[in-house]
Biopython code that builds the backbone (N, CA, C, O; Angstrom):
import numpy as np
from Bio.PDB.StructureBuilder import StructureBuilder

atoms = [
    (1, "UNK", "N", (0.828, -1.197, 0.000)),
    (1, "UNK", "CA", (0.000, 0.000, 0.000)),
    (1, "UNK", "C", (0.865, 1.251, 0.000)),
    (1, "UNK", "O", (0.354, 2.261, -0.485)),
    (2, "UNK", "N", (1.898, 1.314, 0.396)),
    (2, "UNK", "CA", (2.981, 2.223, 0.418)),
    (2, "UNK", "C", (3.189, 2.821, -0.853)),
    (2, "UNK", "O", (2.965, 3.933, -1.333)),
    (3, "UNK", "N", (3.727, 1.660, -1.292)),
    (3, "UNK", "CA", (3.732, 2.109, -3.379)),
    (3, "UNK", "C", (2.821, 3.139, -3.660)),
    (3, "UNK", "O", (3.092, 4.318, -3.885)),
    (4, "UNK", "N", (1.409, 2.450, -3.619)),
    (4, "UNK", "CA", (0.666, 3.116, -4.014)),
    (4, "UNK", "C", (0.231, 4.932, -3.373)),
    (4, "UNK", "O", (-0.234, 5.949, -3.887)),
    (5, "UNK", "N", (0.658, 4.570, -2.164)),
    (5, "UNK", "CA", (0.761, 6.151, -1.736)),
    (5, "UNK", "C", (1.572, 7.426, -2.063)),
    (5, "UNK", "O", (1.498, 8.646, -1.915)),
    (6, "UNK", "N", (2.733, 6.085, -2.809)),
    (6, "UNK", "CA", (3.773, 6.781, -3.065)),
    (6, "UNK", "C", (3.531, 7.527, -4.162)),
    (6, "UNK", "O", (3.546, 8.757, -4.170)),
    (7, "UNK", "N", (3.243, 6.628, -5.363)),
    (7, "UNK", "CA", (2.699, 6.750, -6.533)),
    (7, "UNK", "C", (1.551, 7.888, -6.232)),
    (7, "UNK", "O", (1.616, 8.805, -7.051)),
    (8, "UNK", "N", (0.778, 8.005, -5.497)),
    (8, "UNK", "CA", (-0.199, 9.353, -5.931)),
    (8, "UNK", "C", (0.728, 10.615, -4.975)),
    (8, "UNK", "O", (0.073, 11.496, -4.419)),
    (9, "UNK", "N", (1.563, 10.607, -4.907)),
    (9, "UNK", "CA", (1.780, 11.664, -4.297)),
    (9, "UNK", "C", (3.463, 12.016, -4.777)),
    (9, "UNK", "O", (4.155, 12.726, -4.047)),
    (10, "UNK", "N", (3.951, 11.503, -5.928)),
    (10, "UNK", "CA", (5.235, 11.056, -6.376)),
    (10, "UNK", "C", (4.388, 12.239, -7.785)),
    (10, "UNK", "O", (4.954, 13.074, -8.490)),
    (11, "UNK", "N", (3.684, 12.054, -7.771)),
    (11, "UNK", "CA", (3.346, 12.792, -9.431)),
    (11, "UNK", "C", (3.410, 12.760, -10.712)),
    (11, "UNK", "O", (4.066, 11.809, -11.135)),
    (12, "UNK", "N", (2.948, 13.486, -11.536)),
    (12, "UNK", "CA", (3.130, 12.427, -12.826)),
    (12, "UNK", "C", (4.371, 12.197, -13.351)),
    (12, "UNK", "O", (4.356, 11.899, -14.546)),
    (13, "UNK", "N", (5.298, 12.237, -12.894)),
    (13, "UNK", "CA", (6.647, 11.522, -13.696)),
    (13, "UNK", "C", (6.831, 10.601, -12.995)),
    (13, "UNK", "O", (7.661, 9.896, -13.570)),
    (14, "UNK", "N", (6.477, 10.050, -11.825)),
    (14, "UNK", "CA", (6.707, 8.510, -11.077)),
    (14, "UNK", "C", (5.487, 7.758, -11.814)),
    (14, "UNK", "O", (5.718, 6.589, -12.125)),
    (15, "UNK", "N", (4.110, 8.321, -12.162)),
    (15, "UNK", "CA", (3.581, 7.859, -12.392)),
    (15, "UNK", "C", (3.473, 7.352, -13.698)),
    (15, "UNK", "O", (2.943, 6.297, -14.047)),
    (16, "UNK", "N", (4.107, 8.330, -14.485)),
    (16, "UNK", "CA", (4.565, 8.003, -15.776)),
    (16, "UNK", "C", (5.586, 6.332, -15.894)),
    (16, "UNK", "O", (5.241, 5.242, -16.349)),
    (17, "UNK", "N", (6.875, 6.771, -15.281)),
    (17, "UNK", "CA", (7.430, 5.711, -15.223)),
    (17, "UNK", "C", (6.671, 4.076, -15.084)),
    (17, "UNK", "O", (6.776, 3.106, -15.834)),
    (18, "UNK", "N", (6.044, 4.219, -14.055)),
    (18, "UNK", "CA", (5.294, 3.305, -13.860)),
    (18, "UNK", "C", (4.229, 2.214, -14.739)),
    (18, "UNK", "O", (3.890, 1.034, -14.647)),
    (19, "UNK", "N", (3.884, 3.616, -15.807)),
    (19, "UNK", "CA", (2.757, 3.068, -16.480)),
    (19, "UNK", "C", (3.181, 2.798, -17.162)),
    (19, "UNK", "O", (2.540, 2.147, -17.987)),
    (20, "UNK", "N", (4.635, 3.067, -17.411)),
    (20, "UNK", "CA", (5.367, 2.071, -18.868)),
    (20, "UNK", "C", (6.156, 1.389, -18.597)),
    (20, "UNK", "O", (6.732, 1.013, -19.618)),
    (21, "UNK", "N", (6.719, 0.800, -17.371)),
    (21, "UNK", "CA", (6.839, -0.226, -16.844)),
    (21, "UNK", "C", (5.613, -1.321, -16.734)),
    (21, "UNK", "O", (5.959, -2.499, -16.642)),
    (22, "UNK", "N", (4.409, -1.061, -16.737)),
    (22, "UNK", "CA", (3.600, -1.950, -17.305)),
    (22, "UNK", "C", (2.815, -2.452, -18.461)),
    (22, "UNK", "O", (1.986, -3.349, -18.614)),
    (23, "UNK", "N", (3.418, -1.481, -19.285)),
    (23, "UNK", "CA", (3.061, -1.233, -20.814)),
    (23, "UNK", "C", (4.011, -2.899, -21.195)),
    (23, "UNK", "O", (3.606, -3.968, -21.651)),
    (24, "UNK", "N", (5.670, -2.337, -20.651)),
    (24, "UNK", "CA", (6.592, -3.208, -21.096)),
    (24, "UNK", "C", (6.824, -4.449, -21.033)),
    (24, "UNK", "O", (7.701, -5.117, -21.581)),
    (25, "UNK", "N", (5.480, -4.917, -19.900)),
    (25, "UNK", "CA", (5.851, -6.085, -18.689)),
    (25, "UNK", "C", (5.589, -7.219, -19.690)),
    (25, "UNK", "O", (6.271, -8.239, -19.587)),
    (26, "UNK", "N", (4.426, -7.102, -20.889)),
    (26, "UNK", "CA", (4.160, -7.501, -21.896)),
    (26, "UNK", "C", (5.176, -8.192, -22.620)),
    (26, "UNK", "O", (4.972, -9.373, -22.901)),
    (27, "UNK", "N", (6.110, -7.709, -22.923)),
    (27, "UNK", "CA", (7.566, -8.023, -24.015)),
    (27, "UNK", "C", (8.301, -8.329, -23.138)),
    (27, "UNK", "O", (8.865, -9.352, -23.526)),
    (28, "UNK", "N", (8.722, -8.016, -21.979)),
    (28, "UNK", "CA", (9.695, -8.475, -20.681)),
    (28, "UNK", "C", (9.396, -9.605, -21.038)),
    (28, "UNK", "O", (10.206, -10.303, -21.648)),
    (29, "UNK", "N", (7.672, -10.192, -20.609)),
    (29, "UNK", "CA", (7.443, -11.825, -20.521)),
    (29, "UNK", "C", (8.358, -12.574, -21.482)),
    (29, "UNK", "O", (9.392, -13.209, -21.275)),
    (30, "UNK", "N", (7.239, -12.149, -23.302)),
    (30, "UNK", "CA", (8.158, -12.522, -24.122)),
    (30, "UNK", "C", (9.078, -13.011, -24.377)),
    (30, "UNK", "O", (9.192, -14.107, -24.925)),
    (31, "UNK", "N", (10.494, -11.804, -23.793)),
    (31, "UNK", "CA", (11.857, -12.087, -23.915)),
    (31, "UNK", "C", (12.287, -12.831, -23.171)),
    (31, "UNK", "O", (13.376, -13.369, -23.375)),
    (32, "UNK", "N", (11.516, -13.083, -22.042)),
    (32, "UNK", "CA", (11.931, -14.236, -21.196)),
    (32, "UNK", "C", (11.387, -15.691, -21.411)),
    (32, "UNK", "O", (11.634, -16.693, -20.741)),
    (33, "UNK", "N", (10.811, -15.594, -22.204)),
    (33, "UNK", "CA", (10.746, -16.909, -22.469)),
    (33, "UNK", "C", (11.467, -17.461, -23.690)),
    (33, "UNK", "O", (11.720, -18.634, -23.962)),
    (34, "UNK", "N", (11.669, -16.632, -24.191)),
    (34, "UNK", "CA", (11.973, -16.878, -25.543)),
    (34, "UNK", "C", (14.033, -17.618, -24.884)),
    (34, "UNK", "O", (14.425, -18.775, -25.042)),
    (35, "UNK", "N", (14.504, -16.949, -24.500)),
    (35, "UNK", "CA", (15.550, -17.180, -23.145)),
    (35, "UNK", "C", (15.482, -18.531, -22.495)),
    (35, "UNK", "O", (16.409, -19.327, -22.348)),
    (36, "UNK", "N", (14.154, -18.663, -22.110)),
    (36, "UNK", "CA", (13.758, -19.869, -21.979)),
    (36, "UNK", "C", (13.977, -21.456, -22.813)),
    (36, "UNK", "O", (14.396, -22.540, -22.407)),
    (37, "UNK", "N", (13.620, -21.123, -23.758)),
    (37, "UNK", "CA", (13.691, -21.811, -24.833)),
    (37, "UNK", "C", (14.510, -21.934, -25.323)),
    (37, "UNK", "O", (14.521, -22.920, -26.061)),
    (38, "UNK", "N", (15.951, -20.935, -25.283)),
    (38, "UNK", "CA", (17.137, -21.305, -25.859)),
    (38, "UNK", "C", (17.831, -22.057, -25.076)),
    (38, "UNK", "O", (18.649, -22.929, -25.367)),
    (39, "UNK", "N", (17.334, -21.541, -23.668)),
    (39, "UNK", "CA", (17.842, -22.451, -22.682)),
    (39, "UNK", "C", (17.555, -24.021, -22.856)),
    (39, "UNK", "O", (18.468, -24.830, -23.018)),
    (40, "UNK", "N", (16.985, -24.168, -22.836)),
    (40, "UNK", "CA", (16.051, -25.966, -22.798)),
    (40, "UNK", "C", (16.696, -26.709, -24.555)),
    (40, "UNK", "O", (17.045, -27.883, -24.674)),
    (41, "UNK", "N", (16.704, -25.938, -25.418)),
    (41, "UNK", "CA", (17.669, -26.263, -26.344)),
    (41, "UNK", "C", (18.919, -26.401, -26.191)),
    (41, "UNK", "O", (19.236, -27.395, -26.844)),
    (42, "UNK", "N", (20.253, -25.741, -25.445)),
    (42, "UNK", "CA", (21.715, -25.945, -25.548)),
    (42, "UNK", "C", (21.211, -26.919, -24.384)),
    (42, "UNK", "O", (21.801, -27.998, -24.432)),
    (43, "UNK", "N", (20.467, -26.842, -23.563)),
    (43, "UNK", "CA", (20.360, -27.681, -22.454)),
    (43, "UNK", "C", (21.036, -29.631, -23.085)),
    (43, "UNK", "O", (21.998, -30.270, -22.658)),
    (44, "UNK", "N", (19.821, -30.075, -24.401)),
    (44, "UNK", "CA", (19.408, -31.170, -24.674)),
    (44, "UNK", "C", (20.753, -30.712, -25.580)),
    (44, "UNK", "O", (21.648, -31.556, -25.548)),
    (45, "UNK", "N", (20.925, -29.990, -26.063)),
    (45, "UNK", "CA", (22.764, -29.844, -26.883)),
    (45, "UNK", "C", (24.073, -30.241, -26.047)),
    (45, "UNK", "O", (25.181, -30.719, -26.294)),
    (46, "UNK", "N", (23.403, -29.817, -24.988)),
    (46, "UNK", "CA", (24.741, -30.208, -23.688)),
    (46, "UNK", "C", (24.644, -31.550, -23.553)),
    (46, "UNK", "O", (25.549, -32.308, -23.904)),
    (47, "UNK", "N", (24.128, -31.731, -23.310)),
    (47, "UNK", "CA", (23.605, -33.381, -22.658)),
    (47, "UNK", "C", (24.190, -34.235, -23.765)),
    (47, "UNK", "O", (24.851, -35.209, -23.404)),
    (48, "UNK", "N", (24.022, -33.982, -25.221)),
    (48, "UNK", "CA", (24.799, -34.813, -26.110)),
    (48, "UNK", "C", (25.987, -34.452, -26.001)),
    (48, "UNK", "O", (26.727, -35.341, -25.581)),
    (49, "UNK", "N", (26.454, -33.499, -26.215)),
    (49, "UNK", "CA", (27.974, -33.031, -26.326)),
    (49, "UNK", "C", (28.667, -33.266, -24.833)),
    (49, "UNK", "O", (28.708, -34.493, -24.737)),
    (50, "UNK", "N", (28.984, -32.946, -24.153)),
    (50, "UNK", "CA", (29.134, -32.613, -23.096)),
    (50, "UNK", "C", (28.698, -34.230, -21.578)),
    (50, "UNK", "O", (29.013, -34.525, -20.425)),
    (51, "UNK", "N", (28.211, -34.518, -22.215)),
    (51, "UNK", "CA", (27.110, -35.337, -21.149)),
    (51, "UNK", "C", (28.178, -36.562, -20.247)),
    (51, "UNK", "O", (28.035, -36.954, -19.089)),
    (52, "UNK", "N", (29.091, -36.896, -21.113)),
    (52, "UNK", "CA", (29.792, -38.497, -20.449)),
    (52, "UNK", "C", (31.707, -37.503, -20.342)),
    (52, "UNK", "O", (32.789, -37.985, -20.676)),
    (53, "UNK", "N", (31.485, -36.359, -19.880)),
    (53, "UNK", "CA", (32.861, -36.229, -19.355)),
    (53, "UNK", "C", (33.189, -36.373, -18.193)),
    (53, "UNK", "O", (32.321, -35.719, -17.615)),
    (54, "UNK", "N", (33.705, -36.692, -17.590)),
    (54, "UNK", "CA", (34.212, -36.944, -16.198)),
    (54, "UNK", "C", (34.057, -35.941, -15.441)),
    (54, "UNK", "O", (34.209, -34.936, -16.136)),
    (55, "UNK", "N", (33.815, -35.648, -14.288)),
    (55, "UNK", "CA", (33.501, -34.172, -13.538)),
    (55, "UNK", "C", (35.084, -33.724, -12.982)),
    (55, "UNK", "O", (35.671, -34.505, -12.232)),
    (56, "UNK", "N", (35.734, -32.427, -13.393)),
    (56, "UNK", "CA", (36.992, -32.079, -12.730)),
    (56, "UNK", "C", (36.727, -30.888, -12.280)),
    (56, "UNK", "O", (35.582, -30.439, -12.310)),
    (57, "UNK", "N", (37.630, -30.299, -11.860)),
    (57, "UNK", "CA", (37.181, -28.222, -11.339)),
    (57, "UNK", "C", (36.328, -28.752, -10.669)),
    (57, "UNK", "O", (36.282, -29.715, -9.903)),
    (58, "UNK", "N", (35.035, -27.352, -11.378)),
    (58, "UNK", "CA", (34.495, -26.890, -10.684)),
    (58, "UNK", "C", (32.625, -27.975, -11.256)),
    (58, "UNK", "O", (31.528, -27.496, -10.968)),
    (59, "UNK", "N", (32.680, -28.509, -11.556)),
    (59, "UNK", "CA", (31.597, -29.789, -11.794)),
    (59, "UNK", "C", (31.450, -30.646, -10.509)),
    (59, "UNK", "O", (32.225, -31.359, -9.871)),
    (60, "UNK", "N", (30.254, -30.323, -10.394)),
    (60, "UNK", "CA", (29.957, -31.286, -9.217)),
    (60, "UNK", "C", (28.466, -31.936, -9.186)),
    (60, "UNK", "O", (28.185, -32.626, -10.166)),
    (61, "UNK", "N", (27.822, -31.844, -8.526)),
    (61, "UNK", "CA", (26.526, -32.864, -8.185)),
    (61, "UNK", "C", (25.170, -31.525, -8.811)),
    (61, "UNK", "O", (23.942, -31.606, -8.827)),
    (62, "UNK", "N", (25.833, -30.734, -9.122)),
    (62, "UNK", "CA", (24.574, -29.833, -9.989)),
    (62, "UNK", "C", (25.112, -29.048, -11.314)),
    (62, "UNK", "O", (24.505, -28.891, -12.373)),
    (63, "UNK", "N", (26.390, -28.607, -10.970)),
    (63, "UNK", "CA", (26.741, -28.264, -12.645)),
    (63, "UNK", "C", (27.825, -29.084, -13.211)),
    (63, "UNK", "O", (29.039, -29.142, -13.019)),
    (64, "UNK", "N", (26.917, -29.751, -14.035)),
    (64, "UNK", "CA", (27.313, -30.763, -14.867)),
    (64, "UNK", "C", (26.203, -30.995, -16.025)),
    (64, "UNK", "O", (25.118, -30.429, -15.884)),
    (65, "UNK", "N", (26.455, -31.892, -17.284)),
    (65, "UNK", "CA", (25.807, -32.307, -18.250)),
    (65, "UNK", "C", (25.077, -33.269, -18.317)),
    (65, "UNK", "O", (24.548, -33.487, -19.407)),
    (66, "UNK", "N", (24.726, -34.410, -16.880)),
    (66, "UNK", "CA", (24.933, -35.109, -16.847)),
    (66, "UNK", "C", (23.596, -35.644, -17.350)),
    (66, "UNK", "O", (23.466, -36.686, -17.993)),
    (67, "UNK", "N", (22.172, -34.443, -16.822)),
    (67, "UNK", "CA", (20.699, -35.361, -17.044)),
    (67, "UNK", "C", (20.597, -33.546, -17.366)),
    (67, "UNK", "O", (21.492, -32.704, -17.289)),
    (68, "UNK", "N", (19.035, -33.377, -17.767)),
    (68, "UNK", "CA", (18.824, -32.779, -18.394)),
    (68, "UNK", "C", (18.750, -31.395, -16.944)),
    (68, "UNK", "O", (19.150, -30.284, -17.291)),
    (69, "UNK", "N", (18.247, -31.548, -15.427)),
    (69, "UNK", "CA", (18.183, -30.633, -14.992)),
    (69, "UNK", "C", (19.323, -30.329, -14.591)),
    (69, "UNK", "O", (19.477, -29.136, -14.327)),
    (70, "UNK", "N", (20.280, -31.076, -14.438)),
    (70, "UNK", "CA", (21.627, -30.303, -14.084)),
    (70, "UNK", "C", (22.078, -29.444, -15.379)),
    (70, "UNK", "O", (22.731, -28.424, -15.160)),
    (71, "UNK", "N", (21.808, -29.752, -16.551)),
    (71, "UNK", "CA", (22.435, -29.101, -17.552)),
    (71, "UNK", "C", (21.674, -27.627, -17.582)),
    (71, "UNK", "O", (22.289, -26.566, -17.683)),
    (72, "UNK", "N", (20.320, -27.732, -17.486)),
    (72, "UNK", "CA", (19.682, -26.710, -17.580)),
    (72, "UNK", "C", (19.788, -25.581, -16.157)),
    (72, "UNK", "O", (19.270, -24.464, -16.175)),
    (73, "UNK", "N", (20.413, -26.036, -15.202)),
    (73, "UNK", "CA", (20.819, -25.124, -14.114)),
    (73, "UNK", "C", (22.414, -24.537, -14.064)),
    (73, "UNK", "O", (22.969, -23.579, -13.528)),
    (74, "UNK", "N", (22.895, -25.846, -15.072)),
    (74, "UNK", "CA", (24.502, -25.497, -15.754)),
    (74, "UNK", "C", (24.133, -24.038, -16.823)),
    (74, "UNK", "O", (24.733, -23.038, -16.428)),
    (75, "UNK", "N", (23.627, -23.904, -17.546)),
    (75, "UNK", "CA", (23.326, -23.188, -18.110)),
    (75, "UNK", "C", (22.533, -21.720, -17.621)),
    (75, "UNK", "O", (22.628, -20.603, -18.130)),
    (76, "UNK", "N", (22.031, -21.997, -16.892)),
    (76, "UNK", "CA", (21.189, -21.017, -16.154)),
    (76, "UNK", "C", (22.208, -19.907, -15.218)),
    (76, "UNK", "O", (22.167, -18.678, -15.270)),
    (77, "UNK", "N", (23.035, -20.691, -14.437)),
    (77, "UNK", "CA", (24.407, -20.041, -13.847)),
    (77, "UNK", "C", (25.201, -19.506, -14.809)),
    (77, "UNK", "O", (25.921, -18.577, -14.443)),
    (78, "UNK", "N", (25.275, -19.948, -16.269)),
    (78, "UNK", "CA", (26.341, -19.259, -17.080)),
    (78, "UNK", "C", (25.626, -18.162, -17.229)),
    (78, "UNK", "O", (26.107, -17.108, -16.812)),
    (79, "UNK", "N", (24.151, -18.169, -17.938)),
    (79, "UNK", "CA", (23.345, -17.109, -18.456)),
    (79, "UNK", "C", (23.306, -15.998, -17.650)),
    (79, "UNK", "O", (23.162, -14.840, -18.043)),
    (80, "UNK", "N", (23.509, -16.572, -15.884)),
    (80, "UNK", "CA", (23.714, -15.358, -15.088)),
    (80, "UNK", "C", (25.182, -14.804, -14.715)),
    (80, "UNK", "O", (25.318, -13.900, -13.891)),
    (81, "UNK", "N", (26.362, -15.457, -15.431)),
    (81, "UNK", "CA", (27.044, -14.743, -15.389)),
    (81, "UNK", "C", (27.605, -15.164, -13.729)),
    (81, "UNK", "O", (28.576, -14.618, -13.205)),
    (82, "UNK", "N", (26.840, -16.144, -13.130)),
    (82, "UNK", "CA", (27.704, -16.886, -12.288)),
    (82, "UNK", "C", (28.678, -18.006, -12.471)),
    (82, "UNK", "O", (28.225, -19.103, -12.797)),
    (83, "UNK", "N", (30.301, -17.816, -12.251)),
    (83, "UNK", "CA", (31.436, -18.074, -12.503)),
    (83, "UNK", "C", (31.356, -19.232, -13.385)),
    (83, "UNK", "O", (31.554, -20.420, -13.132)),
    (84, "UNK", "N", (30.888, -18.410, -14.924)),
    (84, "UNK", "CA", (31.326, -18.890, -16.067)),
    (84, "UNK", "C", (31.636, -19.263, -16.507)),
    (84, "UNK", "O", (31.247, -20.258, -17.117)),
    (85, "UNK", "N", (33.162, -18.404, -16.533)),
    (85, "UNK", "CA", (34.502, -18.927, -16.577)),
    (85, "UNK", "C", (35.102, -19.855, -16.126)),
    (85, "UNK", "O", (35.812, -20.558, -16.845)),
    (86, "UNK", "N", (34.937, -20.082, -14.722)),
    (86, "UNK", "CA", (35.418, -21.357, -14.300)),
    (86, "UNK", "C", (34.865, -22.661, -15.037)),
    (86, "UNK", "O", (35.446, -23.622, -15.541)),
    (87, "UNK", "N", (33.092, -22.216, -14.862)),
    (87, "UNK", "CA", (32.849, -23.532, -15.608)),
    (87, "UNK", "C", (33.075, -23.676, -16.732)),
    (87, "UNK", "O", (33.284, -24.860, -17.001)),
    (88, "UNK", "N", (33.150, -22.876, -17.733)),
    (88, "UNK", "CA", (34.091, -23.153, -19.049)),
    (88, "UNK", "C", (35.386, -23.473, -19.057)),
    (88, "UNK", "O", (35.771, -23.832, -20.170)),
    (89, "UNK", "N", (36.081, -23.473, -18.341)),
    (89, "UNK", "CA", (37.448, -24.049, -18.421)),
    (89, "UNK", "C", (37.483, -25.501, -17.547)),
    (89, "UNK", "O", (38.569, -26.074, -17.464)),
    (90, "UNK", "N", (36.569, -25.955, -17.047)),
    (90, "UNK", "CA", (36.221, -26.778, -16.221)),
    (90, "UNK", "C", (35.884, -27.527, -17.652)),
    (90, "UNK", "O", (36.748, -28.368, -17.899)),
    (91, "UNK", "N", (35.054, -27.461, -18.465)),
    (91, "UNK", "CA", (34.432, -28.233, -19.546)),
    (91, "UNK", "C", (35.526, -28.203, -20.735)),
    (91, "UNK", "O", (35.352, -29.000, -21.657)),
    (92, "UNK", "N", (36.787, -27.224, -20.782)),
    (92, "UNK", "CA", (37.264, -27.312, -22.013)),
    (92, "UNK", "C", (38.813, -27.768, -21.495)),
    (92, "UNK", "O", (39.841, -27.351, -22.029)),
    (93, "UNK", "N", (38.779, -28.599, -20.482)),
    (93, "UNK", "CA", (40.075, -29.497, -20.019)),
    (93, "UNK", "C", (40.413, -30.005, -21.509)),
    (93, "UNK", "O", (39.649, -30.158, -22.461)),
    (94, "UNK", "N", (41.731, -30.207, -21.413)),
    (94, "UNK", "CA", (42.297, -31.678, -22.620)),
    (94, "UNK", "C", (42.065, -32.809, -21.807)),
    (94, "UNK", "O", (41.984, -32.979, -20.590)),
    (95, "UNK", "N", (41.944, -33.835, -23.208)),
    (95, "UNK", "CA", (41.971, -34.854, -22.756)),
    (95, "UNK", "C", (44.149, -35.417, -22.182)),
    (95, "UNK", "O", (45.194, -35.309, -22.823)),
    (96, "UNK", "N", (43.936, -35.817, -21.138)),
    (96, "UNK", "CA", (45.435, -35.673, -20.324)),
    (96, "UNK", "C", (45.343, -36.368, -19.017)),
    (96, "UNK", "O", (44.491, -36.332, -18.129)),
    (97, "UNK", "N", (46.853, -37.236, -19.195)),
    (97, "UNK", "CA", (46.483, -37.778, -17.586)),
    (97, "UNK", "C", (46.193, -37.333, -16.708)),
    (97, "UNK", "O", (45.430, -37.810, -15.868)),
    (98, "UNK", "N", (46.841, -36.100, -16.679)),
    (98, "UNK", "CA", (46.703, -35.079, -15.623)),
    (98, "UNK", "C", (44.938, -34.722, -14.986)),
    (98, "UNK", "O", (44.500, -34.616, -13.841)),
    (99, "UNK", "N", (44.351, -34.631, -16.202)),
    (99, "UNK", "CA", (42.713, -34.385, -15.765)),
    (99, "UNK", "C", (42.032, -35.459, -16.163)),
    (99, "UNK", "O", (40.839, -35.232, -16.362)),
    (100, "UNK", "N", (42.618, -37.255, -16.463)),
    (100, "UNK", "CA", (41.860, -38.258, -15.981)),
    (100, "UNK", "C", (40.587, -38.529, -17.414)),
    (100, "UNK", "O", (40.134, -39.598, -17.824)),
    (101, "UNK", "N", (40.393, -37.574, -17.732)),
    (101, "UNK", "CA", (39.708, -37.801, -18.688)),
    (101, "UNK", "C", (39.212, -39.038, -19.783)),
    (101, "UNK", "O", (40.066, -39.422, -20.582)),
    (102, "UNK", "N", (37.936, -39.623, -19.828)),
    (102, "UNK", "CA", (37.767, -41.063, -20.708)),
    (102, "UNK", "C", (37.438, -40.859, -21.876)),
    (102, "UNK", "O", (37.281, -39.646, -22.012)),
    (103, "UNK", "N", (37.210, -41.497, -22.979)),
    (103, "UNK", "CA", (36.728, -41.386, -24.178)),
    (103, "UNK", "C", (35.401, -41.915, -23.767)),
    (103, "UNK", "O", (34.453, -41.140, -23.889)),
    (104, "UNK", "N", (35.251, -42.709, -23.456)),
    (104, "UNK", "CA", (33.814, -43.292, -23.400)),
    (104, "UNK", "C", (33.558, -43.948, -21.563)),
    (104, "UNK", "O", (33.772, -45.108, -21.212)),
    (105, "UNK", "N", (33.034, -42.748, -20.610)),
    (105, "UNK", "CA", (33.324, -42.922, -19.778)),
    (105, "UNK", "C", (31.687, -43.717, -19.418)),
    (105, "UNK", "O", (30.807, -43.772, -20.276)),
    (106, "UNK", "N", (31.561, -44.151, -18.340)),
    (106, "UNK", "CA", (30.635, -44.949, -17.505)),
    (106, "UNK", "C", (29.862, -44.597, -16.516)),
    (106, "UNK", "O", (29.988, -43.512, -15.948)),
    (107, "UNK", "N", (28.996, -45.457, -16.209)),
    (107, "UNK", "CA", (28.330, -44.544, -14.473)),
    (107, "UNK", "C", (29.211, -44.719, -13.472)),
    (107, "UNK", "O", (29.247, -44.014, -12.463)),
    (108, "UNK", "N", (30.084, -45.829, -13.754)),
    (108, "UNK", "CA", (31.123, -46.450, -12.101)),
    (108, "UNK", "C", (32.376, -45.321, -12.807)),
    (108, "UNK", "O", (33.335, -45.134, -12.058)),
    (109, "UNK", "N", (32.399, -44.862, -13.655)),
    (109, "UNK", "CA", (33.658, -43.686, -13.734)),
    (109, "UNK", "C", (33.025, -42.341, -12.769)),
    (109, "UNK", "O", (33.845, -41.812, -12.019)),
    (110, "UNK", "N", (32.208, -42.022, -12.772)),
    (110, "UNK", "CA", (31.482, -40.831, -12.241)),
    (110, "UNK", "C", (32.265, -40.805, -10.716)),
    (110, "UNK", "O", (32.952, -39.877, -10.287)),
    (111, "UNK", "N", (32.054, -41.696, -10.241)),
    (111, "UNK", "CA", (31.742, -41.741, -8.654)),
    (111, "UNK", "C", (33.068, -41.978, -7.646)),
    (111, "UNK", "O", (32.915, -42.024, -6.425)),
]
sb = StructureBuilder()
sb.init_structure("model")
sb.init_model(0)
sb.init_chain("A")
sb.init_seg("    ")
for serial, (resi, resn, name, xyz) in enumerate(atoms, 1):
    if name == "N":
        sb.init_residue(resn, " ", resi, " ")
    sb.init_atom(name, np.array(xyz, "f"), 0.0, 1.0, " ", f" {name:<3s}", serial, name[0])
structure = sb.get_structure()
């Protein structure tokens, strides 16, 4: 209720703002879904590509490729720009003794 007190007594340039902040909320949706959807696509892209590498770094029991909701929360953390980077260099290891890596790894390799 505050808002709204605020709003009539803020005047018409708060109120302005406002009303096209809900003009916009329209296309906000939109773009967020559409976001959505690209998401849930590299998601099922990850999962093939990506899906049977061994977990090193920063891969663990949620960002990883491994089933479709970890990939899609793998993705969701990049999209926000939470540590990215790490997980991209986490995914673009060589294959090397050093990082253990299989060609055709297993469920008893995982663990």
């Amino acid at each position: 209720m505050r808002i709204v007190r605020l709003l009539k007594r803020g005047g018409k340039s708060l109120l302005l703002i406002f009303n096209t902040f809900v003009i916009t909320l329209h296309s906000l949706v939109n773009i967020g879904g559409l976001l959505l959807v690209f998401i849930y696509m590299y998601s099922i892209l990850g999962m093939i590509i990506f899906g049977n590498i061994q977990r090193n770094g920063i891969m663990n029991d949620y960002l990883n490729f491994e089933n479709f909701s970890n990939a899609f929360i793998t993705l969701f953390t990049v999209a926000t720009e939470d540590t990215w980077t790490v997980t991209m260099m986490s995914f673009a290891t060589p294959k090397s003794p050093i990082f253990q890596c299989k060609e055709d790894a297993g469920y008893y390799d995982y663990i």
